[in-house]
C-alpha positions in Angstrom: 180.0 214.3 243.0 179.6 212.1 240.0 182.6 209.5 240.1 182.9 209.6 236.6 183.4 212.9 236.5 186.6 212.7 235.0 185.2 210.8 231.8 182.9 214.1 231.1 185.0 216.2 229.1 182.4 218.9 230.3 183.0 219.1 233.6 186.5 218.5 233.8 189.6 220.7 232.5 191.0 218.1 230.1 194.6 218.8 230.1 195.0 218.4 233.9 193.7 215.2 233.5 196.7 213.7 234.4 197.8 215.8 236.6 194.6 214.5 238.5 195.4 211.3 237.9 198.5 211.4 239.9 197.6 213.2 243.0 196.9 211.1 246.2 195.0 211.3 249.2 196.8 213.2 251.6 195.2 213.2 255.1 194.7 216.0 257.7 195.3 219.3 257.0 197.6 221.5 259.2 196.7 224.3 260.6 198.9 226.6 262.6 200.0 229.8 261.0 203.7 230.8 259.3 205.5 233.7 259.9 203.4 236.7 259.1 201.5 234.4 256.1 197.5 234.7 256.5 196.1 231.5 257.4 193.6 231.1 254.6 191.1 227.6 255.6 188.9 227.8 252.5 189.3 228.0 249.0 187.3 231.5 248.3 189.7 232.8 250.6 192.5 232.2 248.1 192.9 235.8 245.6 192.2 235.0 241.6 193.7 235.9 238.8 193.1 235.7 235.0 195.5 236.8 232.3 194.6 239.0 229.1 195.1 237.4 226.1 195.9 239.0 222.8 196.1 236.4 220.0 194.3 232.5 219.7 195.1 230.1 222.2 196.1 228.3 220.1 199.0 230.2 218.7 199.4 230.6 222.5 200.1 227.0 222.9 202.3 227.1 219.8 204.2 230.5 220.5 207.2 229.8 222.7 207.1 233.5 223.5 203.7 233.9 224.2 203.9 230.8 226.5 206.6 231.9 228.5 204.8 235.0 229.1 202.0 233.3 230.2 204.2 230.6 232.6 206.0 233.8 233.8 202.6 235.6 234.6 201.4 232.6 236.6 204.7 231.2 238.0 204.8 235.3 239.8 200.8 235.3 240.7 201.3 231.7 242.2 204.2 232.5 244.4 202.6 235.5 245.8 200.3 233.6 246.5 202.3 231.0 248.3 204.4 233.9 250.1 201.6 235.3 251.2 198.9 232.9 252.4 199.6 229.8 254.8 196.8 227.0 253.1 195.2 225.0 255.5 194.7 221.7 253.3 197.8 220.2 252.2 196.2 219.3 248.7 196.0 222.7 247.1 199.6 223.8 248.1 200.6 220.2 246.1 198.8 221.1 243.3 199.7 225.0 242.8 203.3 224.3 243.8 202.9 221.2 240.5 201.4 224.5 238.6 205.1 225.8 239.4 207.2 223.0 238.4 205.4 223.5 234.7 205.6 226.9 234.5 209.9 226.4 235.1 209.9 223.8 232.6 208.4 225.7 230.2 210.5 229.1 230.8 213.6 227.0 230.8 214.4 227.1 234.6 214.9 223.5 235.2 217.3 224.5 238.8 213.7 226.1 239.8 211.3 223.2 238.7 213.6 220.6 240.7 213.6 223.3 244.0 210.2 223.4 243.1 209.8 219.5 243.3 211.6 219.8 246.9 209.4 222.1 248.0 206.4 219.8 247.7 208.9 217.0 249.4 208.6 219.4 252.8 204.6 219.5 252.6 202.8 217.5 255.1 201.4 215.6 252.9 201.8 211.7 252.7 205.3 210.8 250.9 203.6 208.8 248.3 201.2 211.9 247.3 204.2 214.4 247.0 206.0 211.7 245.2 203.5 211.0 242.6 202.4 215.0 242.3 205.6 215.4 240.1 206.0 212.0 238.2 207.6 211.2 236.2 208.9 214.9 235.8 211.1 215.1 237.9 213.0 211.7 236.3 212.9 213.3 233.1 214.2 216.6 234.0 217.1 214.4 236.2 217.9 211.9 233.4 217.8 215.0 230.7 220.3 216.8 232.7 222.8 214.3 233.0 222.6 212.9 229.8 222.3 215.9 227.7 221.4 215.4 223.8 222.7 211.5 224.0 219.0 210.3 223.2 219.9 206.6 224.2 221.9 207.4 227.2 218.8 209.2 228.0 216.3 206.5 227.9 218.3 204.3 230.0 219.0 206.5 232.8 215.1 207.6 232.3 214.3 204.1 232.8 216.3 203.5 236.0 214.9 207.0 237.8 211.4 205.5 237.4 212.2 202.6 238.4 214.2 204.0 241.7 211.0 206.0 242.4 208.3 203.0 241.6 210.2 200.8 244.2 210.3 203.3 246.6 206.9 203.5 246.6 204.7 202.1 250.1 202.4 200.1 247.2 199.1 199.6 249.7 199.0 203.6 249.3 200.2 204.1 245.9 199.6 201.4 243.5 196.5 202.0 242.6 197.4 205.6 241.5 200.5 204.4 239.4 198.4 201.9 237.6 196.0 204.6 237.0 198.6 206.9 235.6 199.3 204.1 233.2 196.6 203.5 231.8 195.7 207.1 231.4 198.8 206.9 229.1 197.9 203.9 227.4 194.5 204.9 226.8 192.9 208.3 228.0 195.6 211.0 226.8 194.0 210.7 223.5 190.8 211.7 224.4 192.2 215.1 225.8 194.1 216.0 222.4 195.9 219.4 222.1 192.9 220.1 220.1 190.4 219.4 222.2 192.5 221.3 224.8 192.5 224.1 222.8 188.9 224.3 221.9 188.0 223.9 225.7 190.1 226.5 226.3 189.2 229.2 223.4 185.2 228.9 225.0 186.0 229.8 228.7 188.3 232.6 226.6 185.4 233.9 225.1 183.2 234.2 227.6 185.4 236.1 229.4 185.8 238.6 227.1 189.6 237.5 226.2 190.4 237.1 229.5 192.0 233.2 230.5 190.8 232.3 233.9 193.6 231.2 236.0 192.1 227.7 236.0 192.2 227.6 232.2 195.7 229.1 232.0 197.0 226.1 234.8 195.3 223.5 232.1 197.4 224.9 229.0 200.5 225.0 230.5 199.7 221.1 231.7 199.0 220.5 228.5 202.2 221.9 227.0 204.5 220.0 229.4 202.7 216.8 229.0 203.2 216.6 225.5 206.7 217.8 225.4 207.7 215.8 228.3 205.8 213.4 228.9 203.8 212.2 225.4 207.1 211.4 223.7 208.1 208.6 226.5 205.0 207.1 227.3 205.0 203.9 225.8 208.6 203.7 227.9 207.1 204.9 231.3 203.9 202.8 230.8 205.8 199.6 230.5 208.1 200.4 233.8 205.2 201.5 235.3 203.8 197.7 234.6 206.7 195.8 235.4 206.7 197.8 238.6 203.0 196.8 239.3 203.9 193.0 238.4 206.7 193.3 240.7 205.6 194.6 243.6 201.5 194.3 243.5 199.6 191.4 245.6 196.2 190.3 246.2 195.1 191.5 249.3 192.2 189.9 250.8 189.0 190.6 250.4 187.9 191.6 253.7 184.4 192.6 252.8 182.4 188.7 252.2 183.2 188.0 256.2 181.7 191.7 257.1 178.3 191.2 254.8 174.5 191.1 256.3 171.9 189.5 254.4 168.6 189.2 255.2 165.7 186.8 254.7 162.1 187.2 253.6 161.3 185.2 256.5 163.2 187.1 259.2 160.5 188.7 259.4 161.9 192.2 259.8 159.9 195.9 259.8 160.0 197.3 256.3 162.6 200.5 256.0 161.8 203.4 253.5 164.9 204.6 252.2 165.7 207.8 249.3 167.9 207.3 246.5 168.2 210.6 245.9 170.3 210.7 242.8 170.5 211.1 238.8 167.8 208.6 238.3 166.3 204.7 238.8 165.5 202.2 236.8 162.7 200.8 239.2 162.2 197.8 237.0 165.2 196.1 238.3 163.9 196.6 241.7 160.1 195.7 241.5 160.2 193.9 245.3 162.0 197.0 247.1 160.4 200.2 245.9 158.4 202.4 247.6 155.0 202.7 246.2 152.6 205.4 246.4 149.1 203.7 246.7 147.0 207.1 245.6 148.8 207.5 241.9 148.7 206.0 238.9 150.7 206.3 235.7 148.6 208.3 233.7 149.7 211.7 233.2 147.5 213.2 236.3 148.1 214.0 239.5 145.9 211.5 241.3 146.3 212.9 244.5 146.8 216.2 244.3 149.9 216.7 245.8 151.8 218.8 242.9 153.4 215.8 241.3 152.3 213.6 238.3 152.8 210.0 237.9 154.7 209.8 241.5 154.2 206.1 242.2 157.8 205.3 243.2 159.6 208.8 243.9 159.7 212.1 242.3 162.2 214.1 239.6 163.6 217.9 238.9 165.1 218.6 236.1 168.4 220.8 235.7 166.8 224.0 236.6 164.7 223.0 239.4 161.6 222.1 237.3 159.2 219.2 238.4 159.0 216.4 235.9 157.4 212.6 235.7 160.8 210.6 234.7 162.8 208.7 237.2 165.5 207.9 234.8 166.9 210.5 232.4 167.8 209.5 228.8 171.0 207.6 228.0 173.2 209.8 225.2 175.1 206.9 223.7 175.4 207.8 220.2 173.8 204.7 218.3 176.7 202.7 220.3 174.4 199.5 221.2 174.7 199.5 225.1 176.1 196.1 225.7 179.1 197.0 223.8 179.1 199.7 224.9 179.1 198.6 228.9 182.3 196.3 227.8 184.4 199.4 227.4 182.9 201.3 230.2 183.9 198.5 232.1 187.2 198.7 230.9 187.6 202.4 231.6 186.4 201.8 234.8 189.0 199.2 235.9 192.0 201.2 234.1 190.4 204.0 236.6 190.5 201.9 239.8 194.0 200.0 238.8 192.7 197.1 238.2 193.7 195.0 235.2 190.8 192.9 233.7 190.2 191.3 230.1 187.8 194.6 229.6 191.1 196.7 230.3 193.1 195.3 228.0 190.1 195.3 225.1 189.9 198.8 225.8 193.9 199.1 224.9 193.3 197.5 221.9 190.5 199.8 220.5 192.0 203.1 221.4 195.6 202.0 219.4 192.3 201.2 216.5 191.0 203.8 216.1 191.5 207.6 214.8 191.1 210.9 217.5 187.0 211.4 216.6 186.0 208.1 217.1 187.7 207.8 220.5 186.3 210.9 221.0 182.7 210.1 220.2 183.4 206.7 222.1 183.7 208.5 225.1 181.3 211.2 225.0 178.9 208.0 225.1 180.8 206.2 227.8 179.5 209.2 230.2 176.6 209.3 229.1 175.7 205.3 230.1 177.9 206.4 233.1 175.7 209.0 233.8 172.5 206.9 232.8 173.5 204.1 235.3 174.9 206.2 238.4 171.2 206.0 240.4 171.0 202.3 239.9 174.1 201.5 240.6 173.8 203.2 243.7 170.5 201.5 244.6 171.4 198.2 244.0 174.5 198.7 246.6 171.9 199.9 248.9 169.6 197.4 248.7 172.0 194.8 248.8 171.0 191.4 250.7 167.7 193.7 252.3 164.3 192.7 251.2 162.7 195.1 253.8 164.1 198.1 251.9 161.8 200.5 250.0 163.2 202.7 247.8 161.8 206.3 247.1 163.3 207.6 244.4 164.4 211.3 244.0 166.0 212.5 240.8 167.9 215.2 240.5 169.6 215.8 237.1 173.5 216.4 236.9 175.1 219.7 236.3 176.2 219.8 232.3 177.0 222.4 229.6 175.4 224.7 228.9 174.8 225.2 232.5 174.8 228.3 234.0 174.7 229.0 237.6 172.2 232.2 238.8 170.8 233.4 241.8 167.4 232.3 240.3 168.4 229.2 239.2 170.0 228.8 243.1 166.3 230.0 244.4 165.0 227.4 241.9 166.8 224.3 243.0 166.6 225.5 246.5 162.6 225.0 246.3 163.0 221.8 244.6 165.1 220.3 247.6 162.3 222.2 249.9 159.8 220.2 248.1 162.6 216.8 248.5 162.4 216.8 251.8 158.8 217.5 252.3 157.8 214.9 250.1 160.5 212.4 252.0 158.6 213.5 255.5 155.1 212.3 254.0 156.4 209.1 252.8 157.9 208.2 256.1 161.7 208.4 254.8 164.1 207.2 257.5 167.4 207.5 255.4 168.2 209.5 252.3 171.4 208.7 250.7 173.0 211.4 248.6 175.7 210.1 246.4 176.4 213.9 245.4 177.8 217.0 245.8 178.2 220.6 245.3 181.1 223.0 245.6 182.3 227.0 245.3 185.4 226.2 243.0 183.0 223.7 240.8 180.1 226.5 240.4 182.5 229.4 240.1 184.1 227.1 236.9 181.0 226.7 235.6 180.4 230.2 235.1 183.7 231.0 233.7 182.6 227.8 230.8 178.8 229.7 230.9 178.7 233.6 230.7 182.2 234.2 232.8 182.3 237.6 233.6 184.8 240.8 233.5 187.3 240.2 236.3 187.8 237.0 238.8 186.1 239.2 241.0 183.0 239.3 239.4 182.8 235.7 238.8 183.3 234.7 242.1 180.5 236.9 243.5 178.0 235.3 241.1 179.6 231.9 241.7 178.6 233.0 245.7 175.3 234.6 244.8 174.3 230.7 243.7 176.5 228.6 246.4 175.6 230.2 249.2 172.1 230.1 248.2 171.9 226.9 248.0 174.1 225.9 250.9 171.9 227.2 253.1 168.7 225.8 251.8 170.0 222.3 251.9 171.6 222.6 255.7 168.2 224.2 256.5 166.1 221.3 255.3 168.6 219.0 256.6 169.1 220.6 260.3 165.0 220.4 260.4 165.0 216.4 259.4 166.5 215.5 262.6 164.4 212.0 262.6 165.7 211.4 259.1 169.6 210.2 258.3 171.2 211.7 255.8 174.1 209.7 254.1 176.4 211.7 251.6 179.5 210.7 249.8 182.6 212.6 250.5 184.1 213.3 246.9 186.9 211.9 244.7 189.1 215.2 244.7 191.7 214.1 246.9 191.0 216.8 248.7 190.2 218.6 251.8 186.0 219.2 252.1 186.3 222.0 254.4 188.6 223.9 252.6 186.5 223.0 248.8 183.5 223.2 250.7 182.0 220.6 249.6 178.2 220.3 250.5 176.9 218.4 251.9 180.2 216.7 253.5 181.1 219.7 254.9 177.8 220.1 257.5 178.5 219.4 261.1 174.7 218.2 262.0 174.1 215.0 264.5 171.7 213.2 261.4 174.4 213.3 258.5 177.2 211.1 257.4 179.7 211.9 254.9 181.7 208.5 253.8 185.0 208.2 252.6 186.0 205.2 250.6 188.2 202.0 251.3 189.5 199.4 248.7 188.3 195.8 249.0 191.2 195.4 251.5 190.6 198.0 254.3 193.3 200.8 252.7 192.3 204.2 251.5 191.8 204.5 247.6 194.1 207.3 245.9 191.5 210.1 245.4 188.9 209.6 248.0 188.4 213.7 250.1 188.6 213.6 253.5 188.2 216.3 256.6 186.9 216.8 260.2 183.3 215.4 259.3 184.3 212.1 256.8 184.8 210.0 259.8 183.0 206.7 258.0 184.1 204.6 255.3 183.1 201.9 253.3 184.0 199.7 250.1 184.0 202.0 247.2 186.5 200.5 244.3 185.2 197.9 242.4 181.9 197.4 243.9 179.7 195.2 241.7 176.1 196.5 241.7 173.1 197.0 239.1 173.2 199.2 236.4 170.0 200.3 233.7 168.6 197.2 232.3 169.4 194.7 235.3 172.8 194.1 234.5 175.8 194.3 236.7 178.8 196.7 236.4 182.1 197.3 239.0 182.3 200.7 239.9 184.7 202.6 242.1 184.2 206.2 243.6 182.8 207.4 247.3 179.3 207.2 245.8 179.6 203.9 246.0 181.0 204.0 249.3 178.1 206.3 250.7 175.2 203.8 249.9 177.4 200.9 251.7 176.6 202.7 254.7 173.1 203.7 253.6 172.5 199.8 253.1 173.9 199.0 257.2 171.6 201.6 258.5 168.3 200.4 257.1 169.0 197.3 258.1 169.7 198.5 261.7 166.1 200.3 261.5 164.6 197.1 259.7 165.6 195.6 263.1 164.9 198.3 265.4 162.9 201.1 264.0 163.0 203.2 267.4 166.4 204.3 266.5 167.8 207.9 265.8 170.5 208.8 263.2 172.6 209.8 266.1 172.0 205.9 267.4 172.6 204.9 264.6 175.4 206.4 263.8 177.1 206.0 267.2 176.5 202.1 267.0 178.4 202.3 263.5 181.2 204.0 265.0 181.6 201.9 268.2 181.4 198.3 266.2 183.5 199.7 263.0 187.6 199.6 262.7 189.7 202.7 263.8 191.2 203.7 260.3 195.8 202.9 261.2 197.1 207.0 261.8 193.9 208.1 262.9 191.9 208.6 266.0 188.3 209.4 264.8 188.0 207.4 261.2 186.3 204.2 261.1 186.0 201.4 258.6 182.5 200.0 259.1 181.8 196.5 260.1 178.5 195.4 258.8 177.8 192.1 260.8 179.8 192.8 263.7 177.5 196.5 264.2 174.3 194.1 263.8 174.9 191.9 266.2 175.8 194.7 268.6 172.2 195.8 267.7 171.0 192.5 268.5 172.5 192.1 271.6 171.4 195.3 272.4 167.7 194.2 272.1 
């Protein structure tokens, strides 16, 4: 999964953008069953619903009425839902039970949205997750209720409730988050205007012939309750959120310098080929550590003969599976010259990870200059260099301090409207990883590092934004008909790679990857890895997934690396985690090349940091896990 996702106004439901913001990660999920409640232990499990709708959505959103119809509609379907079903990962529950608290607010019940609020207390969740699930709603709803119409009596006592639950808050697990949530009021709220909620909203409508996909229903009622509650006091909450972060904030130390590996020319090591296998390269910032094919030229010909043109350093398929010649896609950055343009990415980026830089601040200052369509625009561009840089970014983390790397590079193009998920499309890209992997085999691959993923819930909303369907029903059996396609192609190619390691991040949801199942994570096969991410200081960042098989981490916030053009950029996300790892294990292989992914992997484990409240979960420990090798030898 992209970690930019959540720029990409595409792929991501904009009015639960905050929502998102907010939620933590939440460990292990529970399992044993309640009363006579089914235990559901994946999403699909979970029953759909979708509401008719009569009029626009947007007199929808504008109609009391009509909304409380619609909060009253999914307020019932949720707690059937809820009474009925026992959910294994403590995430969704979190989330539809935050569904509830807006659905009171917005029929009135404010006794229900604060029982509501308790109710997610009682989840066995991490505090700081439940906590932050309903802020700052719940200190408006208490400071509203005891201060009635008095406006200024109101924005004191709101003032004090924040700042009661802010210094409550175990910081090492939650500041990031709440410095997050700032700046997403600061900054990003503008992006995801009631208009371009609406509009979002009005084309999944319409391709569902009228009907409002639960999902797109959850999104207007956020919507609603953000900017009635929330919009109107954000300067207010901003600032306490800041004077909280001042307060309480440190500087942790950086534990990551001590743990580094670099090699020499001169050591003298076995060269290691290694697969990016991501949205694209730019091989010119890599000329020293790229895998070369010695029978191709660039010419426009298939030199020799093996069903792909131009392949001197890897190979590319498009969206739908086709082959193509380009290892780097085109950057969509709207006449915005790209320096610039990488300023207030940079920006975005450290308001994302909580981190407050010079860039941060600049990128303040243009959102309060500007008007709604150029902030707009703006961002539409900032995803697109996001998207642009993602592969190099990835491969400059992997080849990190290794001149025995050789990088292979296999693009696959990110999912984007107008996609539309099919069974042929699935058969399509299903070939196109066939062909992956059998090209990887040739070239003598020993690791492939996948900083990507796919998902049921992610496809089946793609087809409710494509060509939807009649009922949820419906959708979800197309949404299947192209999952489970491709799920089992790629554990097929992957379970018959056993000499090959396969390195895969784990997702920024914040949620469980069993229960999303979230491929490639998800796959319990002795050659794969799924990495969760850690901050610079060894704690666990507030939206990395987790479950049975993300039992590695590595440094994902922050993480300087390449990006298009040779320049450098700090990015945060579990795909930048997952080529951390990538980067240990060829140099374990540039040392010993008789070693197995299980080896390998096991080494990793034995010399790496048992993760504090966890048995199996390990922080890897570059130099430490080498000179285990070593010794070894």
């Amino acid at each position: 999964m992209h970690p930019l996702n959540i720029l990409n106004r595409k792929n991501t439901c904009p009015t639960s953008i905050i929502l998102s913001a907010i939620l933590l990660f939440t460990g292990n999920t529970y399992s044993e069953p309640s009363g006579n409640r089914q235990f559901v232990s994946r999403h699909r499990d979970l029953p759909r619903h979708q509401y008719a709708v009569k009029t626009t959505v947007d007199n929808l959103y504008h109609d009391k009425a009509e909304l409380k119809d619609l909060a009253q509609s999914v307020k019932s379907d949720i707690s059937d839902t809820l009474q009925k079903y026992k959910i294994s990962d403590p995430a969704e529950e979190v989330q539809l039970r935050a569904v509830l608290v807006k659905a009171d607010i917005i029929l009135g019940d404010v006794d229900d949205a604060l029982k509501q609020i308790s109710e997610i207390a009682k989840i066995p969740a991490r505090d700081s997750s439940k906590t932050l699930s309903v802020f700052p709603l719940k200190e408006i709803l208490i400071s509203r209720r005891h201060t009635g119409d008095d406006n200024a009596l109101f924005i004191e006592m709101l003032k004090k409730e924040l700042q009661q639950t802010l210094n409550n808050q175990d910081w090492n697990a939650t500041g990031q988050a709440i410095a997050r949530f700032a700046g997403f009021l600061e900054v990003v709220h503008r992006i995801y205007s009631t208009d371009s909620t609406i509009k979002h909203i009005d084309h999944s409508l319409e391709a569902n012939l009228n009907h409002m996909p639960a999902t797109a229903a959850y999104a207007l009622l956020d919507a609603r309750t953000t900017e009635d509650l929330i919009l109107p006091y954000k300067s207010i909450i901003a600032q306490t959120c800041r004077q909280a972060i001042k307060k309480n904030a440190t500087s942790p130390r950086n534990i990551w310098p001590e743990r580094a590996v670099r090699f020499k020319k001169e050591d003298g090591l076995t060269p290691v080929t290694v697969a990016i296998w991501d949205g694209g390269v730019d091989t010119s910032v890599f000329k020293d550590q790229l895998w070369i094919n010695p029978n191709e030229e660039v010419d426009g010909i298939d030199n020799d003969n093996n069903g792909f043109i131009d392949d001197v350093n890897g190979i590319a398929h498009d969206l739908y599976g086709e082959k193509m010649s380009e290892l780097l896609p085109d950057c969509y950055t709207e006449d915005i010259p790209i320096p610039k343009l990488k300023s207030i990415l940079q920006g975005y980026l450290d308001l994302y990870a909580g981190v407050e830089t010079e860039e941060a601040e600049n990128l303040r200052q243009i959102s309060n200059s500007v008007d709604q369509a150029t902030l707009e625009s703006l961002f539409g561009s900032l995803y697109g260099l996001s998207d642009y840089s993602h592969g190099t970014h990835v491969a400059g983390i992997a080849a990190e301090g290794n001149p025995f790397i050789k990088m292979l590079v296999v693009r696959c193009d990110y999912h984007s409207d107008p996609f539309c998920p099919s069974a042929e499309v699935a058969r399509a890209h299903a070939k196109a990883q066939e062909e992956t992997l059998n090209y990887c085999k040739k070239a003598g691959v020993r690791v492939i590092n996948m900083s990507w993923s796919e998902s049921l819930p992610i496809t089946e909303w793609y087809i409710e934004r494509s060509y939807g369907g009649k009922t949820p029903a419906e959708r979800l059996r197309k949404a299947e008909e192209y999952f489970d396609t491709i799920n089992k192609s790629l554990y097929k190619i992957i379970s018959e790679s056993p000499d090959i390691l396969f390195v895969t991040s784990a997702g920024n949801t914040n949620q469980n990857v069993d229960f999303e199942e979230l491929i490639p994570s998800i796959y319990d096969l002795p050659n794969l890895i799924a990495v969760g991410s850690i901050d610079k200081a060894g704690n666990p960042p507030t939206n990395s997934s987790y479950g049975k098989r993300v039992r590695l981490h590595a440094n994902g916030v922050n993480v300087d690396s390449f990006i298009v053009g040779g320049s450098r950029m700090r990015i945060s996300g579990t795909s930048m985690a997952s080529p951390g790892v990538t980067n240990l294990a060829a140099k374990m292989l540039a040392i010993d090349p008789s070693l197995t992914p299980q080896e390998i992997i096991q080494l990793m484990e034995k010399n790496g940091d048992t993760i504090p409240g966890t048995k199996e979960n390990f922080l890897i420990h570059p130099q430490r896990t080498i000179q285990a090798l070593k010794a070894k030898r």
